[in-house]
Residue frames relative to the residue before (quaternion, step in Angstrom):
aa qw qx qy qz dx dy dz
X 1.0000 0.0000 0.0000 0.0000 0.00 0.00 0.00
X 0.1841 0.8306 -0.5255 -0.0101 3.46 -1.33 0.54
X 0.5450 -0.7175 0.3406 0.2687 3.21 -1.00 1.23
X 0.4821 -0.7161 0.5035 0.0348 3.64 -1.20 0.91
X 0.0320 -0.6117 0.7189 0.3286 3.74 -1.43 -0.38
X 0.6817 -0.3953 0.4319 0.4388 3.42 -1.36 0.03
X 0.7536 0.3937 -0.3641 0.3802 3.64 0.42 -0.63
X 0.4722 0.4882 -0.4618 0.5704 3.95 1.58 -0.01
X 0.7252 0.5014 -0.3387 0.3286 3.58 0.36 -1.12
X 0.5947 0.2400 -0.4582 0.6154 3.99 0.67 -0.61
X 0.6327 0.3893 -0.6201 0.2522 3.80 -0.60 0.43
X 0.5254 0.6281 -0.3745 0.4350 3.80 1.01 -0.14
X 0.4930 -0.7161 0.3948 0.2971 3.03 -1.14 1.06
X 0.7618 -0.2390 0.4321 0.4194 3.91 -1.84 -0.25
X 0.6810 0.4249 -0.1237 0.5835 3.25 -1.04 0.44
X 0.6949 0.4579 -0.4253 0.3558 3.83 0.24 -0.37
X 0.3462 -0.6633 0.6276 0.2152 4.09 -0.93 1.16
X 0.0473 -0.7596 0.6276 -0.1640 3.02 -1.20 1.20
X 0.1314 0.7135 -0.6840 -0.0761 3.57 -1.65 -0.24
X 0.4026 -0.6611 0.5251 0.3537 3.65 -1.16 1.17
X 0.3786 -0.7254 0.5748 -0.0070 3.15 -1.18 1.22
X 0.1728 0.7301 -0.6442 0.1489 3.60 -1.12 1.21
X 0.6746 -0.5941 0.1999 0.3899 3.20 -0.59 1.89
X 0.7656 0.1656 -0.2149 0.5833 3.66 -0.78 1.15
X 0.8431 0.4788 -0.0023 0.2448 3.62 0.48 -0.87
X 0.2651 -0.8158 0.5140 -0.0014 3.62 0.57 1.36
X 0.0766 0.7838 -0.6007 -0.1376 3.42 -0.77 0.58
X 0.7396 -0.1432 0.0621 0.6547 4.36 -0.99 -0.03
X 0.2439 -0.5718 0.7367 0.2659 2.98 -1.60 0.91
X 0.3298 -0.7184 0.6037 -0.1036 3.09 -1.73 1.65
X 0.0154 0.7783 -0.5745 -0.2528 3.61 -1.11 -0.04
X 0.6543 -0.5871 0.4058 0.2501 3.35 -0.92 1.44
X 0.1234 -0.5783 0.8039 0.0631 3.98 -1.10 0.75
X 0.8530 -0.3138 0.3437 0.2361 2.62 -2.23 -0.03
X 0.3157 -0.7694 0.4218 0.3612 3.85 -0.56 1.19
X 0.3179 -0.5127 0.6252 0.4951 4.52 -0.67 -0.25
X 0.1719 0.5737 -0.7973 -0.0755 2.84 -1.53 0.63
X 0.3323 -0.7581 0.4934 0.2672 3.89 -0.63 0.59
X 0.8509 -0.2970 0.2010 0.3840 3.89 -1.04 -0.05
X 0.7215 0.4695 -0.2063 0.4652 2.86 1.36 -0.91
X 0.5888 -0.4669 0.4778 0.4550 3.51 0.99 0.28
X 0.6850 0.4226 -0.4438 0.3940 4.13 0.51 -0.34
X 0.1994 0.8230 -0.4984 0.1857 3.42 -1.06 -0.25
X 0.3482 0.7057 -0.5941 0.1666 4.22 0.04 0.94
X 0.6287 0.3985 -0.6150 0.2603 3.11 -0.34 1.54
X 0.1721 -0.8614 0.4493 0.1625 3.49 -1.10 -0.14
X 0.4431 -0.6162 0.5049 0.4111 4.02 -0.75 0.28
X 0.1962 -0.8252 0.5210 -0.0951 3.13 -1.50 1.50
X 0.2300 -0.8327 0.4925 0.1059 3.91 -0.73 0.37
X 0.1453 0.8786 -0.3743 -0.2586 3.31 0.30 0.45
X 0.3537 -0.8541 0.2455 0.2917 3.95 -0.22 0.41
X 0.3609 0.5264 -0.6369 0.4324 3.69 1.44 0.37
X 0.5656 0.6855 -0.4351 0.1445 3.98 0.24 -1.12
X 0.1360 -0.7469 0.4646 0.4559 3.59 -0.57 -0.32
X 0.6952 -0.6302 0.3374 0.0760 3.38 -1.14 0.49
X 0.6242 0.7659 -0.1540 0.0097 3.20 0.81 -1.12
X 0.3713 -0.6195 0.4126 0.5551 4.06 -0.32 0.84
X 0.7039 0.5405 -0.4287 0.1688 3.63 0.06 -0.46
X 0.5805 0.4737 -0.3580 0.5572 3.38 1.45 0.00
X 0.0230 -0.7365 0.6722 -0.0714 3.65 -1.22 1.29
X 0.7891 0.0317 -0.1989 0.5802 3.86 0.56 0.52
X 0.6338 -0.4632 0.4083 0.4659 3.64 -1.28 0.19
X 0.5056 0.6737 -0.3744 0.3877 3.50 0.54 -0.05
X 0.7030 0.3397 -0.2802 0.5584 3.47 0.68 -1.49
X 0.6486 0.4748 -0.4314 0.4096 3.63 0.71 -1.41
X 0.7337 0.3122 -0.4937 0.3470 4.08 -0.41 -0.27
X 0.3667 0.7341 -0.3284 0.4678 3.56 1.44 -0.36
X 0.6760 0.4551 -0.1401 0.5624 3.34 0.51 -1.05
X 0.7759 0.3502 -0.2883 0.4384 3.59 0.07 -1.04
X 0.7595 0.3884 -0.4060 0.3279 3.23 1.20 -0.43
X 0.1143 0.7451 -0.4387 0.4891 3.33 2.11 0.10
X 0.8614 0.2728 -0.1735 0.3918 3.52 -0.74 -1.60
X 0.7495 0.4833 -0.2818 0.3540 3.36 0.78 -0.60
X 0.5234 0.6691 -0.1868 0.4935 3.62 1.79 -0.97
X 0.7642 0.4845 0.1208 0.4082 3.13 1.14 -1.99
X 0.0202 -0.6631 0.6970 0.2723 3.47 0.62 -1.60
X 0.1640 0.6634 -0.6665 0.2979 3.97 0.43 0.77
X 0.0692 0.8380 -0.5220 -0.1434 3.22 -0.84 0.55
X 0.2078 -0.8404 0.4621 0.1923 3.76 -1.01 0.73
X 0.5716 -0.6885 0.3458 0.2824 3.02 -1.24 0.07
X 0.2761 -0.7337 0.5413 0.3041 3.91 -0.65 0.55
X 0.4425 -0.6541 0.5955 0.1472 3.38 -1.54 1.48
X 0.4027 -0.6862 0.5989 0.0913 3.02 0.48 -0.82
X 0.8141 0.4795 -0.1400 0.2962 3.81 1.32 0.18
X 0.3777 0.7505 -0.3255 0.4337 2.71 2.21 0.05
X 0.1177 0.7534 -0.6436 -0.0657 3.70 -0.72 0.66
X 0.2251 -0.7480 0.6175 0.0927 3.60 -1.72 0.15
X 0.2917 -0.7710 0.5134 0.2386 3.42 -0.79 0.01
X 0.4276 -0.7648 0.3309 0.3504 3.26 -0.55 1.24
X 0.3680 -0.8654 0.3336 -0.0655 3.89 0.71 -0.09
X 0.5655 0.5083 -0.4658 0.4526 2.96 1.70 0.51
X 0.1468 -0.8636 0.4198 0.2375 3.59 1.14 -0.38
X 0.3902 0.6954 -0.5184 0.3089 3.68 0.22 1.12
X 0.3520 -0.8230 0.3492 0.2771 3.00 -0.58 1.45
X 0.3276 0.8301 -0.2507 0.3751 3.52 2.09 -0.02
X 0.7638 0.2939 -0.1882 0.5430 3.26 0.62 -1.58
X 0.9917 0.0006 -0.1258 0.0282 1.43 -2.56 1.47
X 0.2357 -0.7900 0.5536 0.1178 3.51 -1.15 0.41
X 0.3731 -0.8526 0.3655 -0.0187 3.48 -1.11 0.95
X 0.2841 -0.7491 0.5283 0.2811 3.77 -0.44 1.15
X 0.2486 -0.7242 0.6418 -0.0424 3.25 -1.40 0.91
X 0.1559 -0.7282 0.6368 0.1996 3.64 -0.22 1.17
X 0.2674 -0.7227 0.6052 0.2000 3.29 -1.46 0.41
X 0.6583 -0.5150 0.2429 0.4924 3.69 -0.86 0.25
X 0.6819 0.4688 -0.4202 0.3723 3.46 0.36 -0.17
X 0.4355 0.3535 -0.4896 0.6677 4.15 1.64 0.04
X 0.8093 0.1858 -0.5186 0.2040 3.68 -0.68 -0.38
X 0.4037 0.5818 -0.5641 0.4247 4.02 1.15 0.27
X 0.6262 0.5604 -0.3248 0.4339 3.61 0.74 -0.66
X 0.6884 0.5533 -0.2171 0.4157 3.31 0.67 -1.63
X 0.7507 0.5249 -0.2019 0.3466 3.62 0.98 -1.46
X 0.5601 0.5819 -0.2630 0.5278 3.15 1.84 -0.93
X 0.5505 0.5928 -0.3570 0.4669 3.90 0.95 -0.65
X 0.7812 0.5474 -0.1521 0.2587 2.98 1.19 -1.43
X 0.5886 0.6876 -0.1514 0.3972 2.64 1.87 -0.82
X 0.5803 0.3914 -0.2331 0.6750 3.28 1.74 -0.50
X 0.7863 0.2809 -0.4959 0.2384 3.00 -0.05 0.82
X 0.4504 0.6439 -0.4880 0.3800 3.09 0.90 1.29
């Protein structure tokens, strides 16, 4: 793993696991989309996934999603995670904040963790 600024991080590709980092402090582990950069070469924001969240096609406003959780939570109904919901972080400061990057040798680790738990 290694720690980032925001201007190293939009230069990394899609696909890259991450979390915004603040000394001592991990926040959602996330996977990186594609950074904007516009014609002009400018451009600090990017499209994000985050993966504690749930996901699901069946939610379409903030309504259905809490609806749902209270579904799963009321019920034990369970749904499935898509896995397709992106967002853009959107705060655009070239200031904020700095970012863990797993590297391939945490997500060979990570996947293998993962693997037991199916």
């Amino acid at each position: 793993m290694k720690i980032v600024n925001r201007k190293e991080f939009l230069k990394l590709p899609a696909n890259t696991l991450y979390a915004k980092y603040e000394p001592c402090n991990f926040w959602d582990l996330a996977i990186k989309g594609y950074s904007i950069v516009y014609s002009d070469g400018t451009g600090n924001d990017w499209y994000y996934m985050e993966i504690e969240d749930l996901n699901t096609n069946e939610s379409h406003s903030s309504d259905d999603y809490h609806e749902i959780l209270s579904t799963m939570v009321d019920t034990g109904k369970s749904y499935s995670n898509d896995y397709c919901t992106w967002s853009r972080d959107g705060l655009y400061d070239d200031d904020d904040g700095l970012f863990a990057i797993w590297e391939k040798e945490d997500l060979v680790n990570l996947i293998e963790l993962l693997n037991k738990c199916k």
